[in-house]
Kinemage of the C-alpha trace (Angstrom):
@kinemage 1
@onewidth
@group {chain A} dominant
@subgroup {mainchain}
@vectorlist {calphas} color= white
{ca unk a 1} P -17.038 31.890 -46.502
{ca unk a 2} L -13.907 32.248 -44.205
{ca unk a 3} L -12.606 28.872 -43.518
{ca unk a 4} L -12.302 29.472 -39.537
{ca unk a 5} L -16.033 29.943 -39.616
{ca unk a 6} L -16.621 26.933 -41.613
{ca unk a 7} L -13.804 25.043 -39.166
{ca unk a 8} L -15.681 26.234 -36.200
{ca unk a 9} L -19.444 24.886 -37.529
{ca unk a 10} L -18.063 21.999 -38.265
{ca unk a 11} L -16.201 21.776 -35.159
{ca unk a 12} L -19.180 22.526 -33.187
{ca unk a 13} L -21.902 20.274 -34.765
{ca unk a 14} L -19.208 17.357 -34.229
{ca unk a 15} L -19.029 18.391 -30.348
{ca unk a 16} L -22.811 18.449 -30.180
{ca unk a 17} L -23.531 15.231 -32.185
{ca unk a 18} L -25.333 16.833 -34.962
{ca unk a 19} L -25.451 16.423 -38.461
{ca unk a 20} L -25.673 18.658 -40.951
{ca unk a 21} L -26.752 17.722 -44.402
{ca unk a 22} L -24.170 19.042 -47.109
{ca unk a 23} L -26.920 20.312 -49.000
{ca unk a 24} L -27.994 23.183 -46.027
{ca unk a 25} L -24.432 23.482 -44.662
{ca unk a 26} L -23.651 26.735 -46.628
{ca unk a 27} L -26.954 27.858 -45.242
{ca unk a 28} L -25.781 26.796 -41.719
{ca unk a 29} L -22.023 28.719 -41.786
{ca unk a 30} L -23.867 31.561 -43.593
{ca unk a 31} L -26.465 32.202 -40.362
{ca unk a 32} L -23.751 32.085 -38.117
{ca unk a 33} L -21.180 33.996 -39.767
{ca unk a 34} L -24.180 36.640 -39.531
{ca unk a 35} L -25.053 35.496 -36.148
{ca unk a 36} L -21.360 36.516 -35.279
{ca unk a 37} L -21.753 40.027 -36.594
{ca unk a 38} L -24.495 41.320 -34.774
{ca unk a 39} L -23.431 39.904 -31.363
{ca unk a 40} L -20.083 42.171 -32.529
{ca unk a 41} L -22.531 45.054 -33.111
{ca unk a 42} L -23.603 44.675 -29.544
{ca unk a 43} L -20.552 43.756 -27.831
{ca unk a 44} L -19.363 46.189 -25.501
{ca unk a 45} L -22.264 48.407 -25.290
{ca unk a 46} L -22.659 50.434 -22.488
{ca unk a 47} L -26.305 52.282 -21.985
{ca unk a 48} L -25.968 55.616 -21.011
{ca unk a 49} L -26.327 56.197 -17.007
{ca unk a 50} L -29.755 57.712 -18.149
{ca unk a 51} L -31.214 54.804 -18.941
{ca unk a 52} L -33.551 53.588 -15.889
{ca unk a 53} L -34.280 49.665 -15.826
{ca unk a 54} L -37.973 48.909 -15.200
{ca unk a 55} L -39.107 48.706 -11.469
{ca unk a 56} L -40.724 45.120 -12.102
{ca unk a 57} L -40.230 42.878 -15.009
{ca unk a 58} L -42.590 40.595 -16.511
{ca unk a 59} L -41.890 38.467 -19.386
């Protein structure tokens, strides 16, 4: 694991007040890490000027 993304879960879990066990930490760093590289898939996207947005949405 890079140690910046293990800095940062640990960083962040201490700024939110949660614990996380040893045991599942790996776990924890690993989902983010992937977490991180499919909002970089995303990032910057720019739909084509095709693309129409529905007239009403409903979730």
């Amino acid at each position: 694991m890079d140690n910046d993304t293990e800095a940062f879960v640990d960083r962040a879990a201490a700024v939110l007040g949660v614990r996380i066990d040893p045991g599942l930490r790996p776990a924890v760093v690993a989902n983010f890490a992937h977490f991180v590289s499919l909002f970089e898939r995303v990032e910057g996207f720019e739909p084509p000027e095709s693309l129409d947005p529905p007239a009403v949405y409903r979730p």
